[in-house]
C-alpha positions in Angstrom: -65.1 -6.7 -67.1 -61.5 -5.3 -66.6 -60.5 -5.3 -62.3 -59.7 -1.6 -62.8 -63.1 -0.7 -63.8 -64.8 -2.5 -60.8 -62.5 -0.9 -58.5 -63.0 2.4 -60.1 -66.3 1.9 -60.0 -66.2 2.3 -56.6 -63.5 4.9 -55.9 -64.5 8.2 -55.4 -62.3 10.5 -57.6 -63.3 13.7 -56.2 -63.5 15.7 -52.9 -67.3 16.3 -53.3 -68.2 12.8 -53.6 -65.9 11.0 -51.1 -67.7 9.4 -48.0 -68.0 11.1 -44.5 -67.4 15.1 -46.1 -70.1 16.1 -44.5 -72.6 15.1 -42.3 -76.7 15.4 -41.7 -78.4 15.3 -38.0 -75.1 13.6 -37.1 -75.3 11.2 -40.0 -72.4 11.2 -42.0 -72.7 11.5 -46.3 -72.4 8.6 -48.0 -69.7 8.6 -51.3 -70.3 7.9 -54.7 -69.0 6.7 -58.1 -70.7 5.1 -60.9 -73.5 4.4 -59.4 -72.5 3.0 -56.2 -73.3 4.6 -53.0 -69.8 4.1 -50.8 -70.5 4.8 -46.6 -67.5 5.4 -44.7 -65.9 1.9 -44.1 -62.3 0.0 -43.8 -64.1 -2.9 -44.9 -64.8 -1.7 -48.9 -68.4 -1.8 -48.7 -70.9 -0.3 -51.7 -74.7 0.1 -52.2 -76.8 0.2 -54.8 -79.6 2.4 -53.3 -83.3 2.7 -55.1 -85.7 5.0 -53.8 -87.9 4.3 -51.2 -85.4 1.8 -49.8 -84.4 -1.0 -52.5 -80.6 -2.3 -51.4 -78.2 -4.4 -53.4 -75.4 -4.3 -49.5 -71.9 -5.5 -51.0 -69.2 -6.4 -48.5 -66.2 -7.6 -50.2 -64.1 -8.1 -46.8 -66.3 -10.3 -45.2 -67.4 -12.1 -49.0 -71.3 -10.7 -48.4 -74.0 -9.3 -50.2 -77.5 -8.5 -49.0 -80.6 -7.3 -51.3 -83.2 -5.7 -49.9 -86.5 -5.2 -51.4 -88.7 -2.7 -49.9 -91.8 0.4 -50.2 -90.9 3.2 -47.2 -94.2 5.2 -47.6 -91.7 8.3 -45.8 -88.8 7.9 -47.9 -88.7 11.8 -48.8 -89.0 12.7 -45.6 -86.7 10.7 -43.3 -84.9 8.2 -46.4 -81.6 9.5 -45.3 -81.7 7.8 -41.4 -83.6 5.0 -43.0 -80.5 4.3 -45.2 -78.1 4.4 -42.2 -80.3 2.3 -40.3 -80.3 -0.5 -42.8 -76.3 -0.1 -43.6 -76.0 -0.9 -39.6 -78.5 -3.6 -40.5 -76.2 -4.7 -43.1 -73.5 -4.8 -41.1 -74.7 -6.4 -38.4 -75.4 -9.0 -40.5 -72.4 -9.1 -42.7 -70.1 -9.3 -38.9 -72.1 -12.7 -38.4 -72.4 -14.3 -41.6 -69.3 -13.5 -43.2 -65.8 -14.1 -43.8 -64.2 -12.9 -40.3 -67.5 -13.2 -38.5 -67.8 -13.5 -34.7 
């Protein structure tokens, strides 16, 4: 697979999808390209995101990646801070495993 298409995969090309444009009960929006869910980050992370909480966590800065399997019974009604809470999860995670860790 070319390097440019992997990077563009996970470059938001437009205003609409970049990360943090808007924000939810304080949470901010998540980006997107290609299939990849991009949160705000100086670190590169992407998601792949499946309904009702399915995770494949990629952090390329600290050489991490985290799937999560998973059922939420009230995805439609609270997914949103659900996702947040497992990217902090993720992160969490990623800051002591990885590359760079504490």
């Amino acid at each position: 697979m070319p390097a440019q298409w992997v990077k563009d995969s996970v470059t938001p090309r437009t205003a609409y999808l970049q990360p943090g444009r808007s924000q939810f009960e304080g949470i901010p929006a998540l980006g997107y390209a290609y299939q990849f869910w991009i949160p705000q980050s100086t670190e590169g992370e992407f998601m792949a995101i499946g309904v009702y909480g399915q995770f494949i966590y990629v952090n390329p800065t600290r050489n991490v990646v985290i799937a999560k399997n998973s059922a939420y019974a009230n995805y439609n009604v609270d997914g949103d801070r659900m996702e947040y809470q497992a990217i902090e999860a993720f992160r969490a995670i990623a800051r002591q495993v990885g590359k760079g860790g504490a």
